[in-house]
C-alpha positions as CSV (number, residue, x, y, z in Angstrom):
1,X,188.1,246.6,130.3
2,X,190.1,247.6,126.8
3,X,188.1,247.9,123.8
4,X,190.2,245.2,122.5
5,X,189.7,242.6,125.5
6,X,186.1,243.8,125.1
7,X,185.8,242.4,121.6
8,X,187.7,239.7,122.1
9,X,185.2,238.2,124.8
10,X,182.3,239.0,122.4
11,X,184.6,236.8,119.8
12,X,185.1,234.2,122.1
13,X,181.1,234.6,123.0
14,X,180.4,233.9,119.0
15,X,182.6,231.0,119.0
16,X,180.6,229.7,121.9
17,X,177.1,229.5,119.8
18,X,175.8,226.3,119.2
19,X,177.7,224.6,115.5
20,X,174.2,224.2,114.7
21,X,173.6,228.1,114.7
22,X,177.1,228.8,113.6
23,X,177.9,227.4,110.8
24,X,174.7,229.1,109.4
25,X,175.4,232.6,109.9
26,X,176.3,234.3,106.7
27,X,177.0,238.2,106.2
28,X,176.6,239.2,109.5
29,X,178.8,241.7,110.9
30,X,179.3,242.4,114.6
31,X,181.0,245.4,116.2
32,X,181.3,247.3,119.3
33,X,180.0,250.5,119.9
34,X,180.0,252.6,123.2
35,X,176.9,253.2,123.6
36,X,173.6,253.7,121.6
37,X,173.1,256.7,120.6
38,X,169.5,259.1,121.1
39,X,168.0,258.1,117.8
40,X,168.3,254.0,118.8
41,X,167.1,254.4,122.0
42,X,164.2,256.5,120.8
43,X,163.9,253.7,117.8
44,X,163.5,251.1,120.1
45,X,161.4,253.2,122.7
46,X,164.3,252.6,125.6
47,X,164.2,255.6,128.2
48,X,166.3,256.0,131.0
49,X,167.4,254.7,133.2
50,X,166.9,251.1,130.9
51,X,169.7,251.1,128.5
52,X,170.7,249.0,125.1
53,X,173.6,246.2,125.2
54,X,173.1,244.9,121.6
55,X,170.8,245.7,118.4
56,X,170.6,243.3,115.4
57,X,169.9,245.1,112.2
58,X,169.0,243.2,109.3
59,X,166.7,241.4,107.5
60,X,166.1,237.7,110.0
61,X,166.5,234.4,108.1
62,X,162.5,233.9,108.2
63,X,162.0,237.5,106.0
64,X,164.0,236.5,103.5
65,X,162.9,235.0,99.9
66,X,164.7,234.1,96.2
67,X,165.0,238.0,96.1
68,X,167.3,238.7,98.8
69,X,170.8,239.1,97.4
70,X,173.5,241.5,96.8
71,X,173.3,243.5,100.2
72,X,175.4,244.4,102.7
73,X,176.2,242.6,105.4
74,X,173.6,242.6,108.5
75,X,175.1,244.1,111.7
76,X,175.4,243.2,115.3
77,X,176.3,245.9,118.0
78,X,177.3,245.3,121.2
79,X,177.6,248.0,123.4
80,X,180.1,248.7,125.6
81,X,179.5,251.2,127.8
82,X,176.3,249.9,129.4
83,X,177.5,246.2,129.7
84,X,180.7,247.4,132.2
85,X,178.2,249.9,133.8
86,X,176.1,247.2,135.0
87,X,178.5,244.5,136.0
88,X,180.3,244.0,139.1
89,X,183.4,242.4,137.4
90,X,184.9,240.8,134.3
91,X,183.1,237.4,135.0
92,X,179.8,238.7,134.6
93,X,180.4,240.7,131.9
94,X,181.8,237.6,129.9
95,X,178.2,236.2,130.9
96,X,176.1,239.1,129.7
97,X,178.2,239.6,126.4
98,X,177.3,236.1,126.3
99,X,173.7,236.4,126.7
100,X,173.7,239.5,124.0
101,X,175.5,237.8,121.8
102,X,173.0,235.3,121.6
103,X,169.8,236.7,121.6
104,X,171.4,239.2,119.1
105,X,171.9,236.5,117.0
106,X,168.7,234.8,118.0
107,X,166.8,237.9,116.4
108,X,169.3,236.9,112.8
109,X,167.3,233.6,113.0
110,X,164.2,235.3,113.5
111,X,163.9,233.3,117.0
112,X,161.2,234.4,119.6
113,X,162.1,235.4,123.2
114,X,161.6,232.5,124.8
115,X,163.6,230.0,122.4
116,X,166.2,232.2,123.0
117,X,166.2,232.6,126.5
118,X,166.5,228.3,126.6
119,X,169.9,229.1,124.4
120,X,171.1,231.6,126.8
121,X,170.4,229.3,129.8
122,X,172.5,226.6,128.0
123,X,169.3,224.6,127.3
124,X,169.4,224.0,123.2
């Protein structure tokens, strides 16, 4: 898949979340990356052969206080290279963007693993 059909399913994944979540997301960027580089994978203490498909990097809703201001946007990465390496086809890589994108955005909210696995599943 194109980098630009790529990014346009993690669009259409976004504008899939729940109105609830979306209309509360505020300074978030996402992008699309490759893959993760060394450093991230060491960061997160990922070794081969498990791999990365998204990072959230920010500061969650729940951290935040009357202090937080001013910064720049938090960031979403989806990565490419790992999600089409690991799917049989375009179908399920729609699906795991899908599930990325959410529990991505699930860390933004400062949500634990297993509310977010209920939102990947379609269940919130």
């Amino acid at each position: 898949m194109n980098r630009k059909r790529f990014e346009a399913v993690v669009e259409r994944a976004l504008k899939q979340l729940p109105k609830a979540f979306r209309d509360r997301i505020a300074n978030i960027a996402v992008v699309v990356e490759d893959w993760a580089d060394d450093e991230t994978l060491e960061e997160m203490g990922i070794e081969p052969p498990d791999t990365l498909y998204g990072l959230y990097s920010g500061t969650d809703l729940t951290r935040r206080d009357s202090s937080y201001g001013n910064v720049l946007p938090d960031v979403i990465t989806i990565y490419q290279g790992p999600i089409e390496e690991d799917c049989a086809d375009e179908r399920e890589m729609a699906q795991v963007i899908r599930e990325t994108v959410v529990h991505e955005v699930g860390h933004y909210f400062g949500l634990d693993d297993e509310t977010m696995h209920r939102i990947e599943e379609g269940e919130d």
